[in-house]
C-alpha positions in Angstrom: 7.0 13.2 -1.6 5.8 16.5 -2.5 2.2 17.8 -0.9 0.2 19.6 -3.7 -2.6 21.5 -2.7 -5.7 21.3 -4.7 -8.3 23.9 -5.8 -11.5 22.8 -7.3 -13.7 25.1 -8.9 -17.9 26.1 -10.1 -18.8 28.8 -11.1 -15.4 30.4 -10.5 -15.9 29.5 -6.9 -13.6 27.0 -4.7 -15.7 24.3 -3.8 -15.2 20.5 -2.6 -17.6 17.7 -3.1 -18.1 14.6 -1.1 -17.4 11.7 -3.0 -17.9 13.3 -6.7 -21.3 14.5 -6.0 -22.5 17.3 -7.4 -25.7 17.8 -5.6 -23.4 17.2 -2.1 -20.8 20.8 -2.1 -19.7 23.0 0.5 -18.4 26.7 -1.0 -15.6 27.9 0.2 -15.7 31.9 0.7 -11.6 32.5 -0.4 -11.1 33.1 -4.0 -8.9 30.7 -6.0 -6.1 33.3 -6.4 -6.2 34.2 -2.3 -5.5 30.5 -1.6 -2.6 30.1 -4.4 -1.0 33.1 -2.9 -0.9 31.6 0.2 0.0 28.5 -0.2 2.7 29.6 -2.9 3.6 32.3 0.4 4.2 28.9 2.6 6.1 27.6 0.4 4.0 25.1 -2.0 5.7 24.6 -5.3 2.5 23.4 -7.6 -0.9 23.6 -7.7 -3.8 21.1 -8.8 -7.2 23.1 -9.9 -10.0 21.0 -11.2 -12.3 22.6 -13.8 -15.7 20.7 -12.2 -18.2 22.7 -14.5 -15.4 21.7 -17.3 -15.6 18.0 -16.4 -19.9 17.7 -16.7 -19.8 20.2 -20.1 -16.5 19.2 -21.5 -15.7 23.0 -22.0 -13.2 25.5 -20.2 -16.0 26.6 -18.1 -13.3 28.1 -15.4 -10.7 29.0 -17.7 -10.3 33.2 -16.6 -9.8 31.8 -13.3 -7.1 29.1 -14.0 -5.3 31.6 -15.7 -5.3 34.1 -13.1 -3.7 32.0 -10.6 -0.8 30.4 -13.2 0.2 34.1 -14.2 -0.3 35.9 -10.6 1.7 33.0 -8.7 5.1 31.7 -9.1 2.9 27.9 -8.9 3.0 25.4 -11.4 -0.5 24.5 -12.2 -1.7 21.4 -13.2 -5.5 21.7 -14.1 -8.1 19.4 -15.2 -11.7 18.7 -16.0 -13.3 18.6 -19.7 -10.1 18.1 -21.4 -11.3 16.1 -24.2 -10.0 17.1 -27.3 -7.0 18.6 -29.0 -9.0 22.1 -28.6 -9.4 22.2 -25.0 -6.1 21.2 -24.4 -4.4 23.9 -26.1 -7.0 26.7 -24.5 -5.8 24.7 -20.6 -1.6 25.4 -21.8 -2.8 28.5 -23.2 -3.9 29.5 -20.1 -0.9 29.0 -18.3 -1.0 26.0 -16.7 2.3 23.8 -16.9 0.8 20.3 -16.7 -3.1 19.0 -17.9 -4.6 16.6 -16.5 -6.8 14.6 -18.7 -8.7 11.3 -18.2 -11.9 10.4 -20.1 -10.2 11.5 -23.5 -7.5 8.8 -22.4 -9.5 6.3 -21.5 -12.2 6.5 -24.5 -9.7 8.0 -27.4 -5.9 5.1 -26.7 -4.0 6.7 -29.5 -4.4 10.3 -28.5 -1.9 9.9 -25.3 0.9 9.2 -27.6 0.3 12.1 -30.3 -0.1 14.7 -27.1 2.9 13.7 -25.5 4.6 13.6 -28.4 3.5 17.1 -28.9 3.6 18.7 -25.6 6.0 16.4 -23.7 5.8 13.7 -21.3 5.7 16.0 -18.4 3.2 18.0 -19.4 0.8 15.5 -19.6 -1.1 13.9 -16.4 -3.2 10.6 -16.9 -5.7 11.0 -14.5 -7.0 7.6 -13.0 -10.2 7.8 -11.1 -11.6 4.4 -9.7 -14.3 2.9 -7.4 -12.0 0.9 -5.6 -14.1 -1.1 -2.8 -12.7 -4.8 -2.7 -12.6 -5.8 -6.1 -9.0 -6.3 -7.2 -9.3 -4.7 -10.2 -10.9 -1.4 -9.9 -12.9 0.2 -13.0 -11.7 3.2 -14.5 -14.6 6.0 -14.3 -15.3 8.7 -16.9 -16.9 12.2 -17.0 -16.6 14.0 -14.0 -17.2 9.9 -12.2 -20.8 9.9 -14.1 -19.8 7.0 -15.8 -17.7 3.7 -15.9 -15.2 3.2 -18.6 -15.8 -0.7 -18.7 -12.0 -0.6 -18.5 -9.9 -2.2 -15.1 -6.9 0.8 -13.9 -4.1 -2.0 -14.3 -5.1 -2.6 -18.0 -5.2 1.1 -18.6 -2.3 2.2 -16.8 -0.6 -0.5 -19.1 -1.8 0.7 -22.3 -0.6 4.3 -21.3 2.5 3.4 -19.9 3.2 1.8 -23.7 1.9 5.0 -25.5 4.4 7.0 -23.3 2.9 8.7 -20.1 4.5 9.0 -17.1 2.6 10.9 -15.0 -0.5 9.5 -13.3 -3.0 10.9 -10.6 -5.3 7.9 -9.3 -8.3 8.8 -7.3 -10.2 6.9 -5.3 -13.4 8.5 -5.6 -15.0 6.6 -3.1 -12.9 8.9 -0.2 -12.4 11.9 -2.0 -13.7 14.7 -0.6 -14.9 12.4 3.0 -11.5 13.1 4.8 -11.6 9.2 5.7 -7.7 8.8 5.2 -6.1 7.6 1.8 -6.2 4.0 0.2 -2.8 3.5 1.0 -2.9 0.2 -0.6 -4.2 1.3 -3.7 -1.1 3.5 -4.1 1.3 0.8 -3.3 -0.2 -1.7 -5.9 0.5 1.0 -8.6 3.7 1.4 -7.2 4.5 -1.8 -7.2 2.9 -2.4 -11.1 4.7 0.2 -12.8 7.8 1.5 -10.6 9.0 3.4 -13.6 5.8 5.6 -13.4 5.4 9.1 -11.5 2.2 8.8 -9.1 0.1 11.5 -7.5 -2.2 9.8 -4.8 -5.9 11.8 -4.1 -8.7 11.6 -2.5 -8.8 11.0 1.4 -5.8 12.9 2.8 -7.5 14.0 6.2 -4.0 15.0 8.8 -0.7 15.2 8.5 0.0 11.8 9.2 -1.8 10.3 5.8 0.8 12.2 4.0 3.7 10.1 5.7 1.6 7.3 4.8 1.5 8.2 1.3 5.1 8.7 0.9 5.8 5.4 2.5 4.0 3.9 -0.5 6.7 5.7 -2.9 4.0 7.9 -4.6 5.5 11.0 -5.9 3.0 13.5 -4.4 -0.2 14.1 -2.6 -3.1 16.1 -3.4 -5.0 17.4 -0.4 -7.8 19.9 -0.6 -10.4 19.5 2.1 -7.7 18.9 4.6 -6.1 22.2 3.8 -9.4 24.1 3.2 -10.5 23.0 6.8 -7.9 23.4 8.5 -7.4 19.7 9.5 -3.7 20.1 8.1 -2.3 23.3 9.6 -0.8 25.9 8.0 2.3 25.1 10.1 2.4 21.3 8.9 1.6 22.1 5.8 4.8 24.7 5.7 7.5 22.1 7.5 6.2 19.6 4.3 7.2 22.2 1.9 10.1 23.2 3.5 11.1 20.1 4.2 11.3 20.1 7.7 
């Protein structure tokens, strides 16, 4: 399983919220390009930036910063937040990131994932998946930076894009994103389980070390951390025997 870290950004700033919340942030002082260089100098392999003034507007909000990290690091960059249309999702490749990560224009729009990854490519395109989990069995699908619910359940979306083609999903439990309460392990291993032939990447909750060997025992295919990382909580020692591989 491979440990992403994750940047998320306002106002060009590196920021994390607690549970989605806007009004609940803590700035970071490091610039988004200072962290990619380090991680990418420990030997991290990708990179997952969120676009959070992007994912309220629906416009590249963050876009000069994005684009400095994918062209002054050697990182793959995934980025999301506000990718709605055909428009926005050519400014996010054309700023250099390698994968998008797109999830109200999924959810709202069905047909569209099959025309992009027939267009771009199946692994270029990330399905994200964020959910209230609590104890319902079938957790709803929220929309617009988590503002609003989709009305849909994750297992019957994952289904529908599954059939249009995507293969890459990263499912969010909103509810411990940003709390570094520890990851809903069992969520992962239900998606798992539903679609083995899918790629997952689990976030939201990663708080140690040890969640990570959590995660990879439910046979996700990476884990985004941010806070973790950000805080300290997972050293830059751990973090470097993960990418190593030690």
């Amino acid at each position: 399983m491979e440990l992403i870290p994750s940047i998320d950004l306002m106002g060009g700033q590196v920021v994390r919220l607690r549970r989605g919340r806007f009004d609940d942030a803590t700035f970071y002082p490091e610039t988004p390009l200072g962290l990619a260089r380090k991680w990418a100098g420990l030997g991290a392999r990708a990179l997952h930036v969120v676009d959070l003034d992007g994912a309220r507007s629906g416009r590249r909000e963050n876009a000069e910063a994005i684009a400095q990290v994918a062209h002054g690091t050697s990182l793959k960059v995934q980025a999301g937040g506000g990718i709605r249309d055909d428009d926005t999702l050519k400014l996010v490749f054309a700023s250099g990131a390698r994968r998008a990560v797109a999830g109200s224009a999924l959810a709202e729009n069905k047909q569209r994932a099959r025309r992009w990854v027939k267009e771009y490519g199946a692994d270029r395109l990330v399905a994200a998946l964020d959910v209230r989990s609590g104890s319902s069995p079938d957790p709803e699908v929220l929309t617009h930076g988590w503002t609003r619910g989709s009305g849909l359940s994750l297992w019957t979306l994952l289904d529908h894009l599954l059939e249009q083609g995507v293969i890459w999903f990263l499912c969010t439990d909103v509810g411990r994103d940003g709390m570094l309460s520890g990851p809903n392990a069992d969520l992962y291993a239900r998606c798992t389980r539903h679609a083995p032939q899918a790629s997952f990447i689990a976030s939201g909750g990663v708080s140690q070390a040890d969640d990570l060997r959590a995660l990879a025992d439910t046979g996700v295919a990476a884990a985004v951390s941010g806070k973790a990382l950000l805080d300290g909580r997972i050293s830059d020692k751990e973090a470097e025997a993960c990418w190593r591989g030690e």
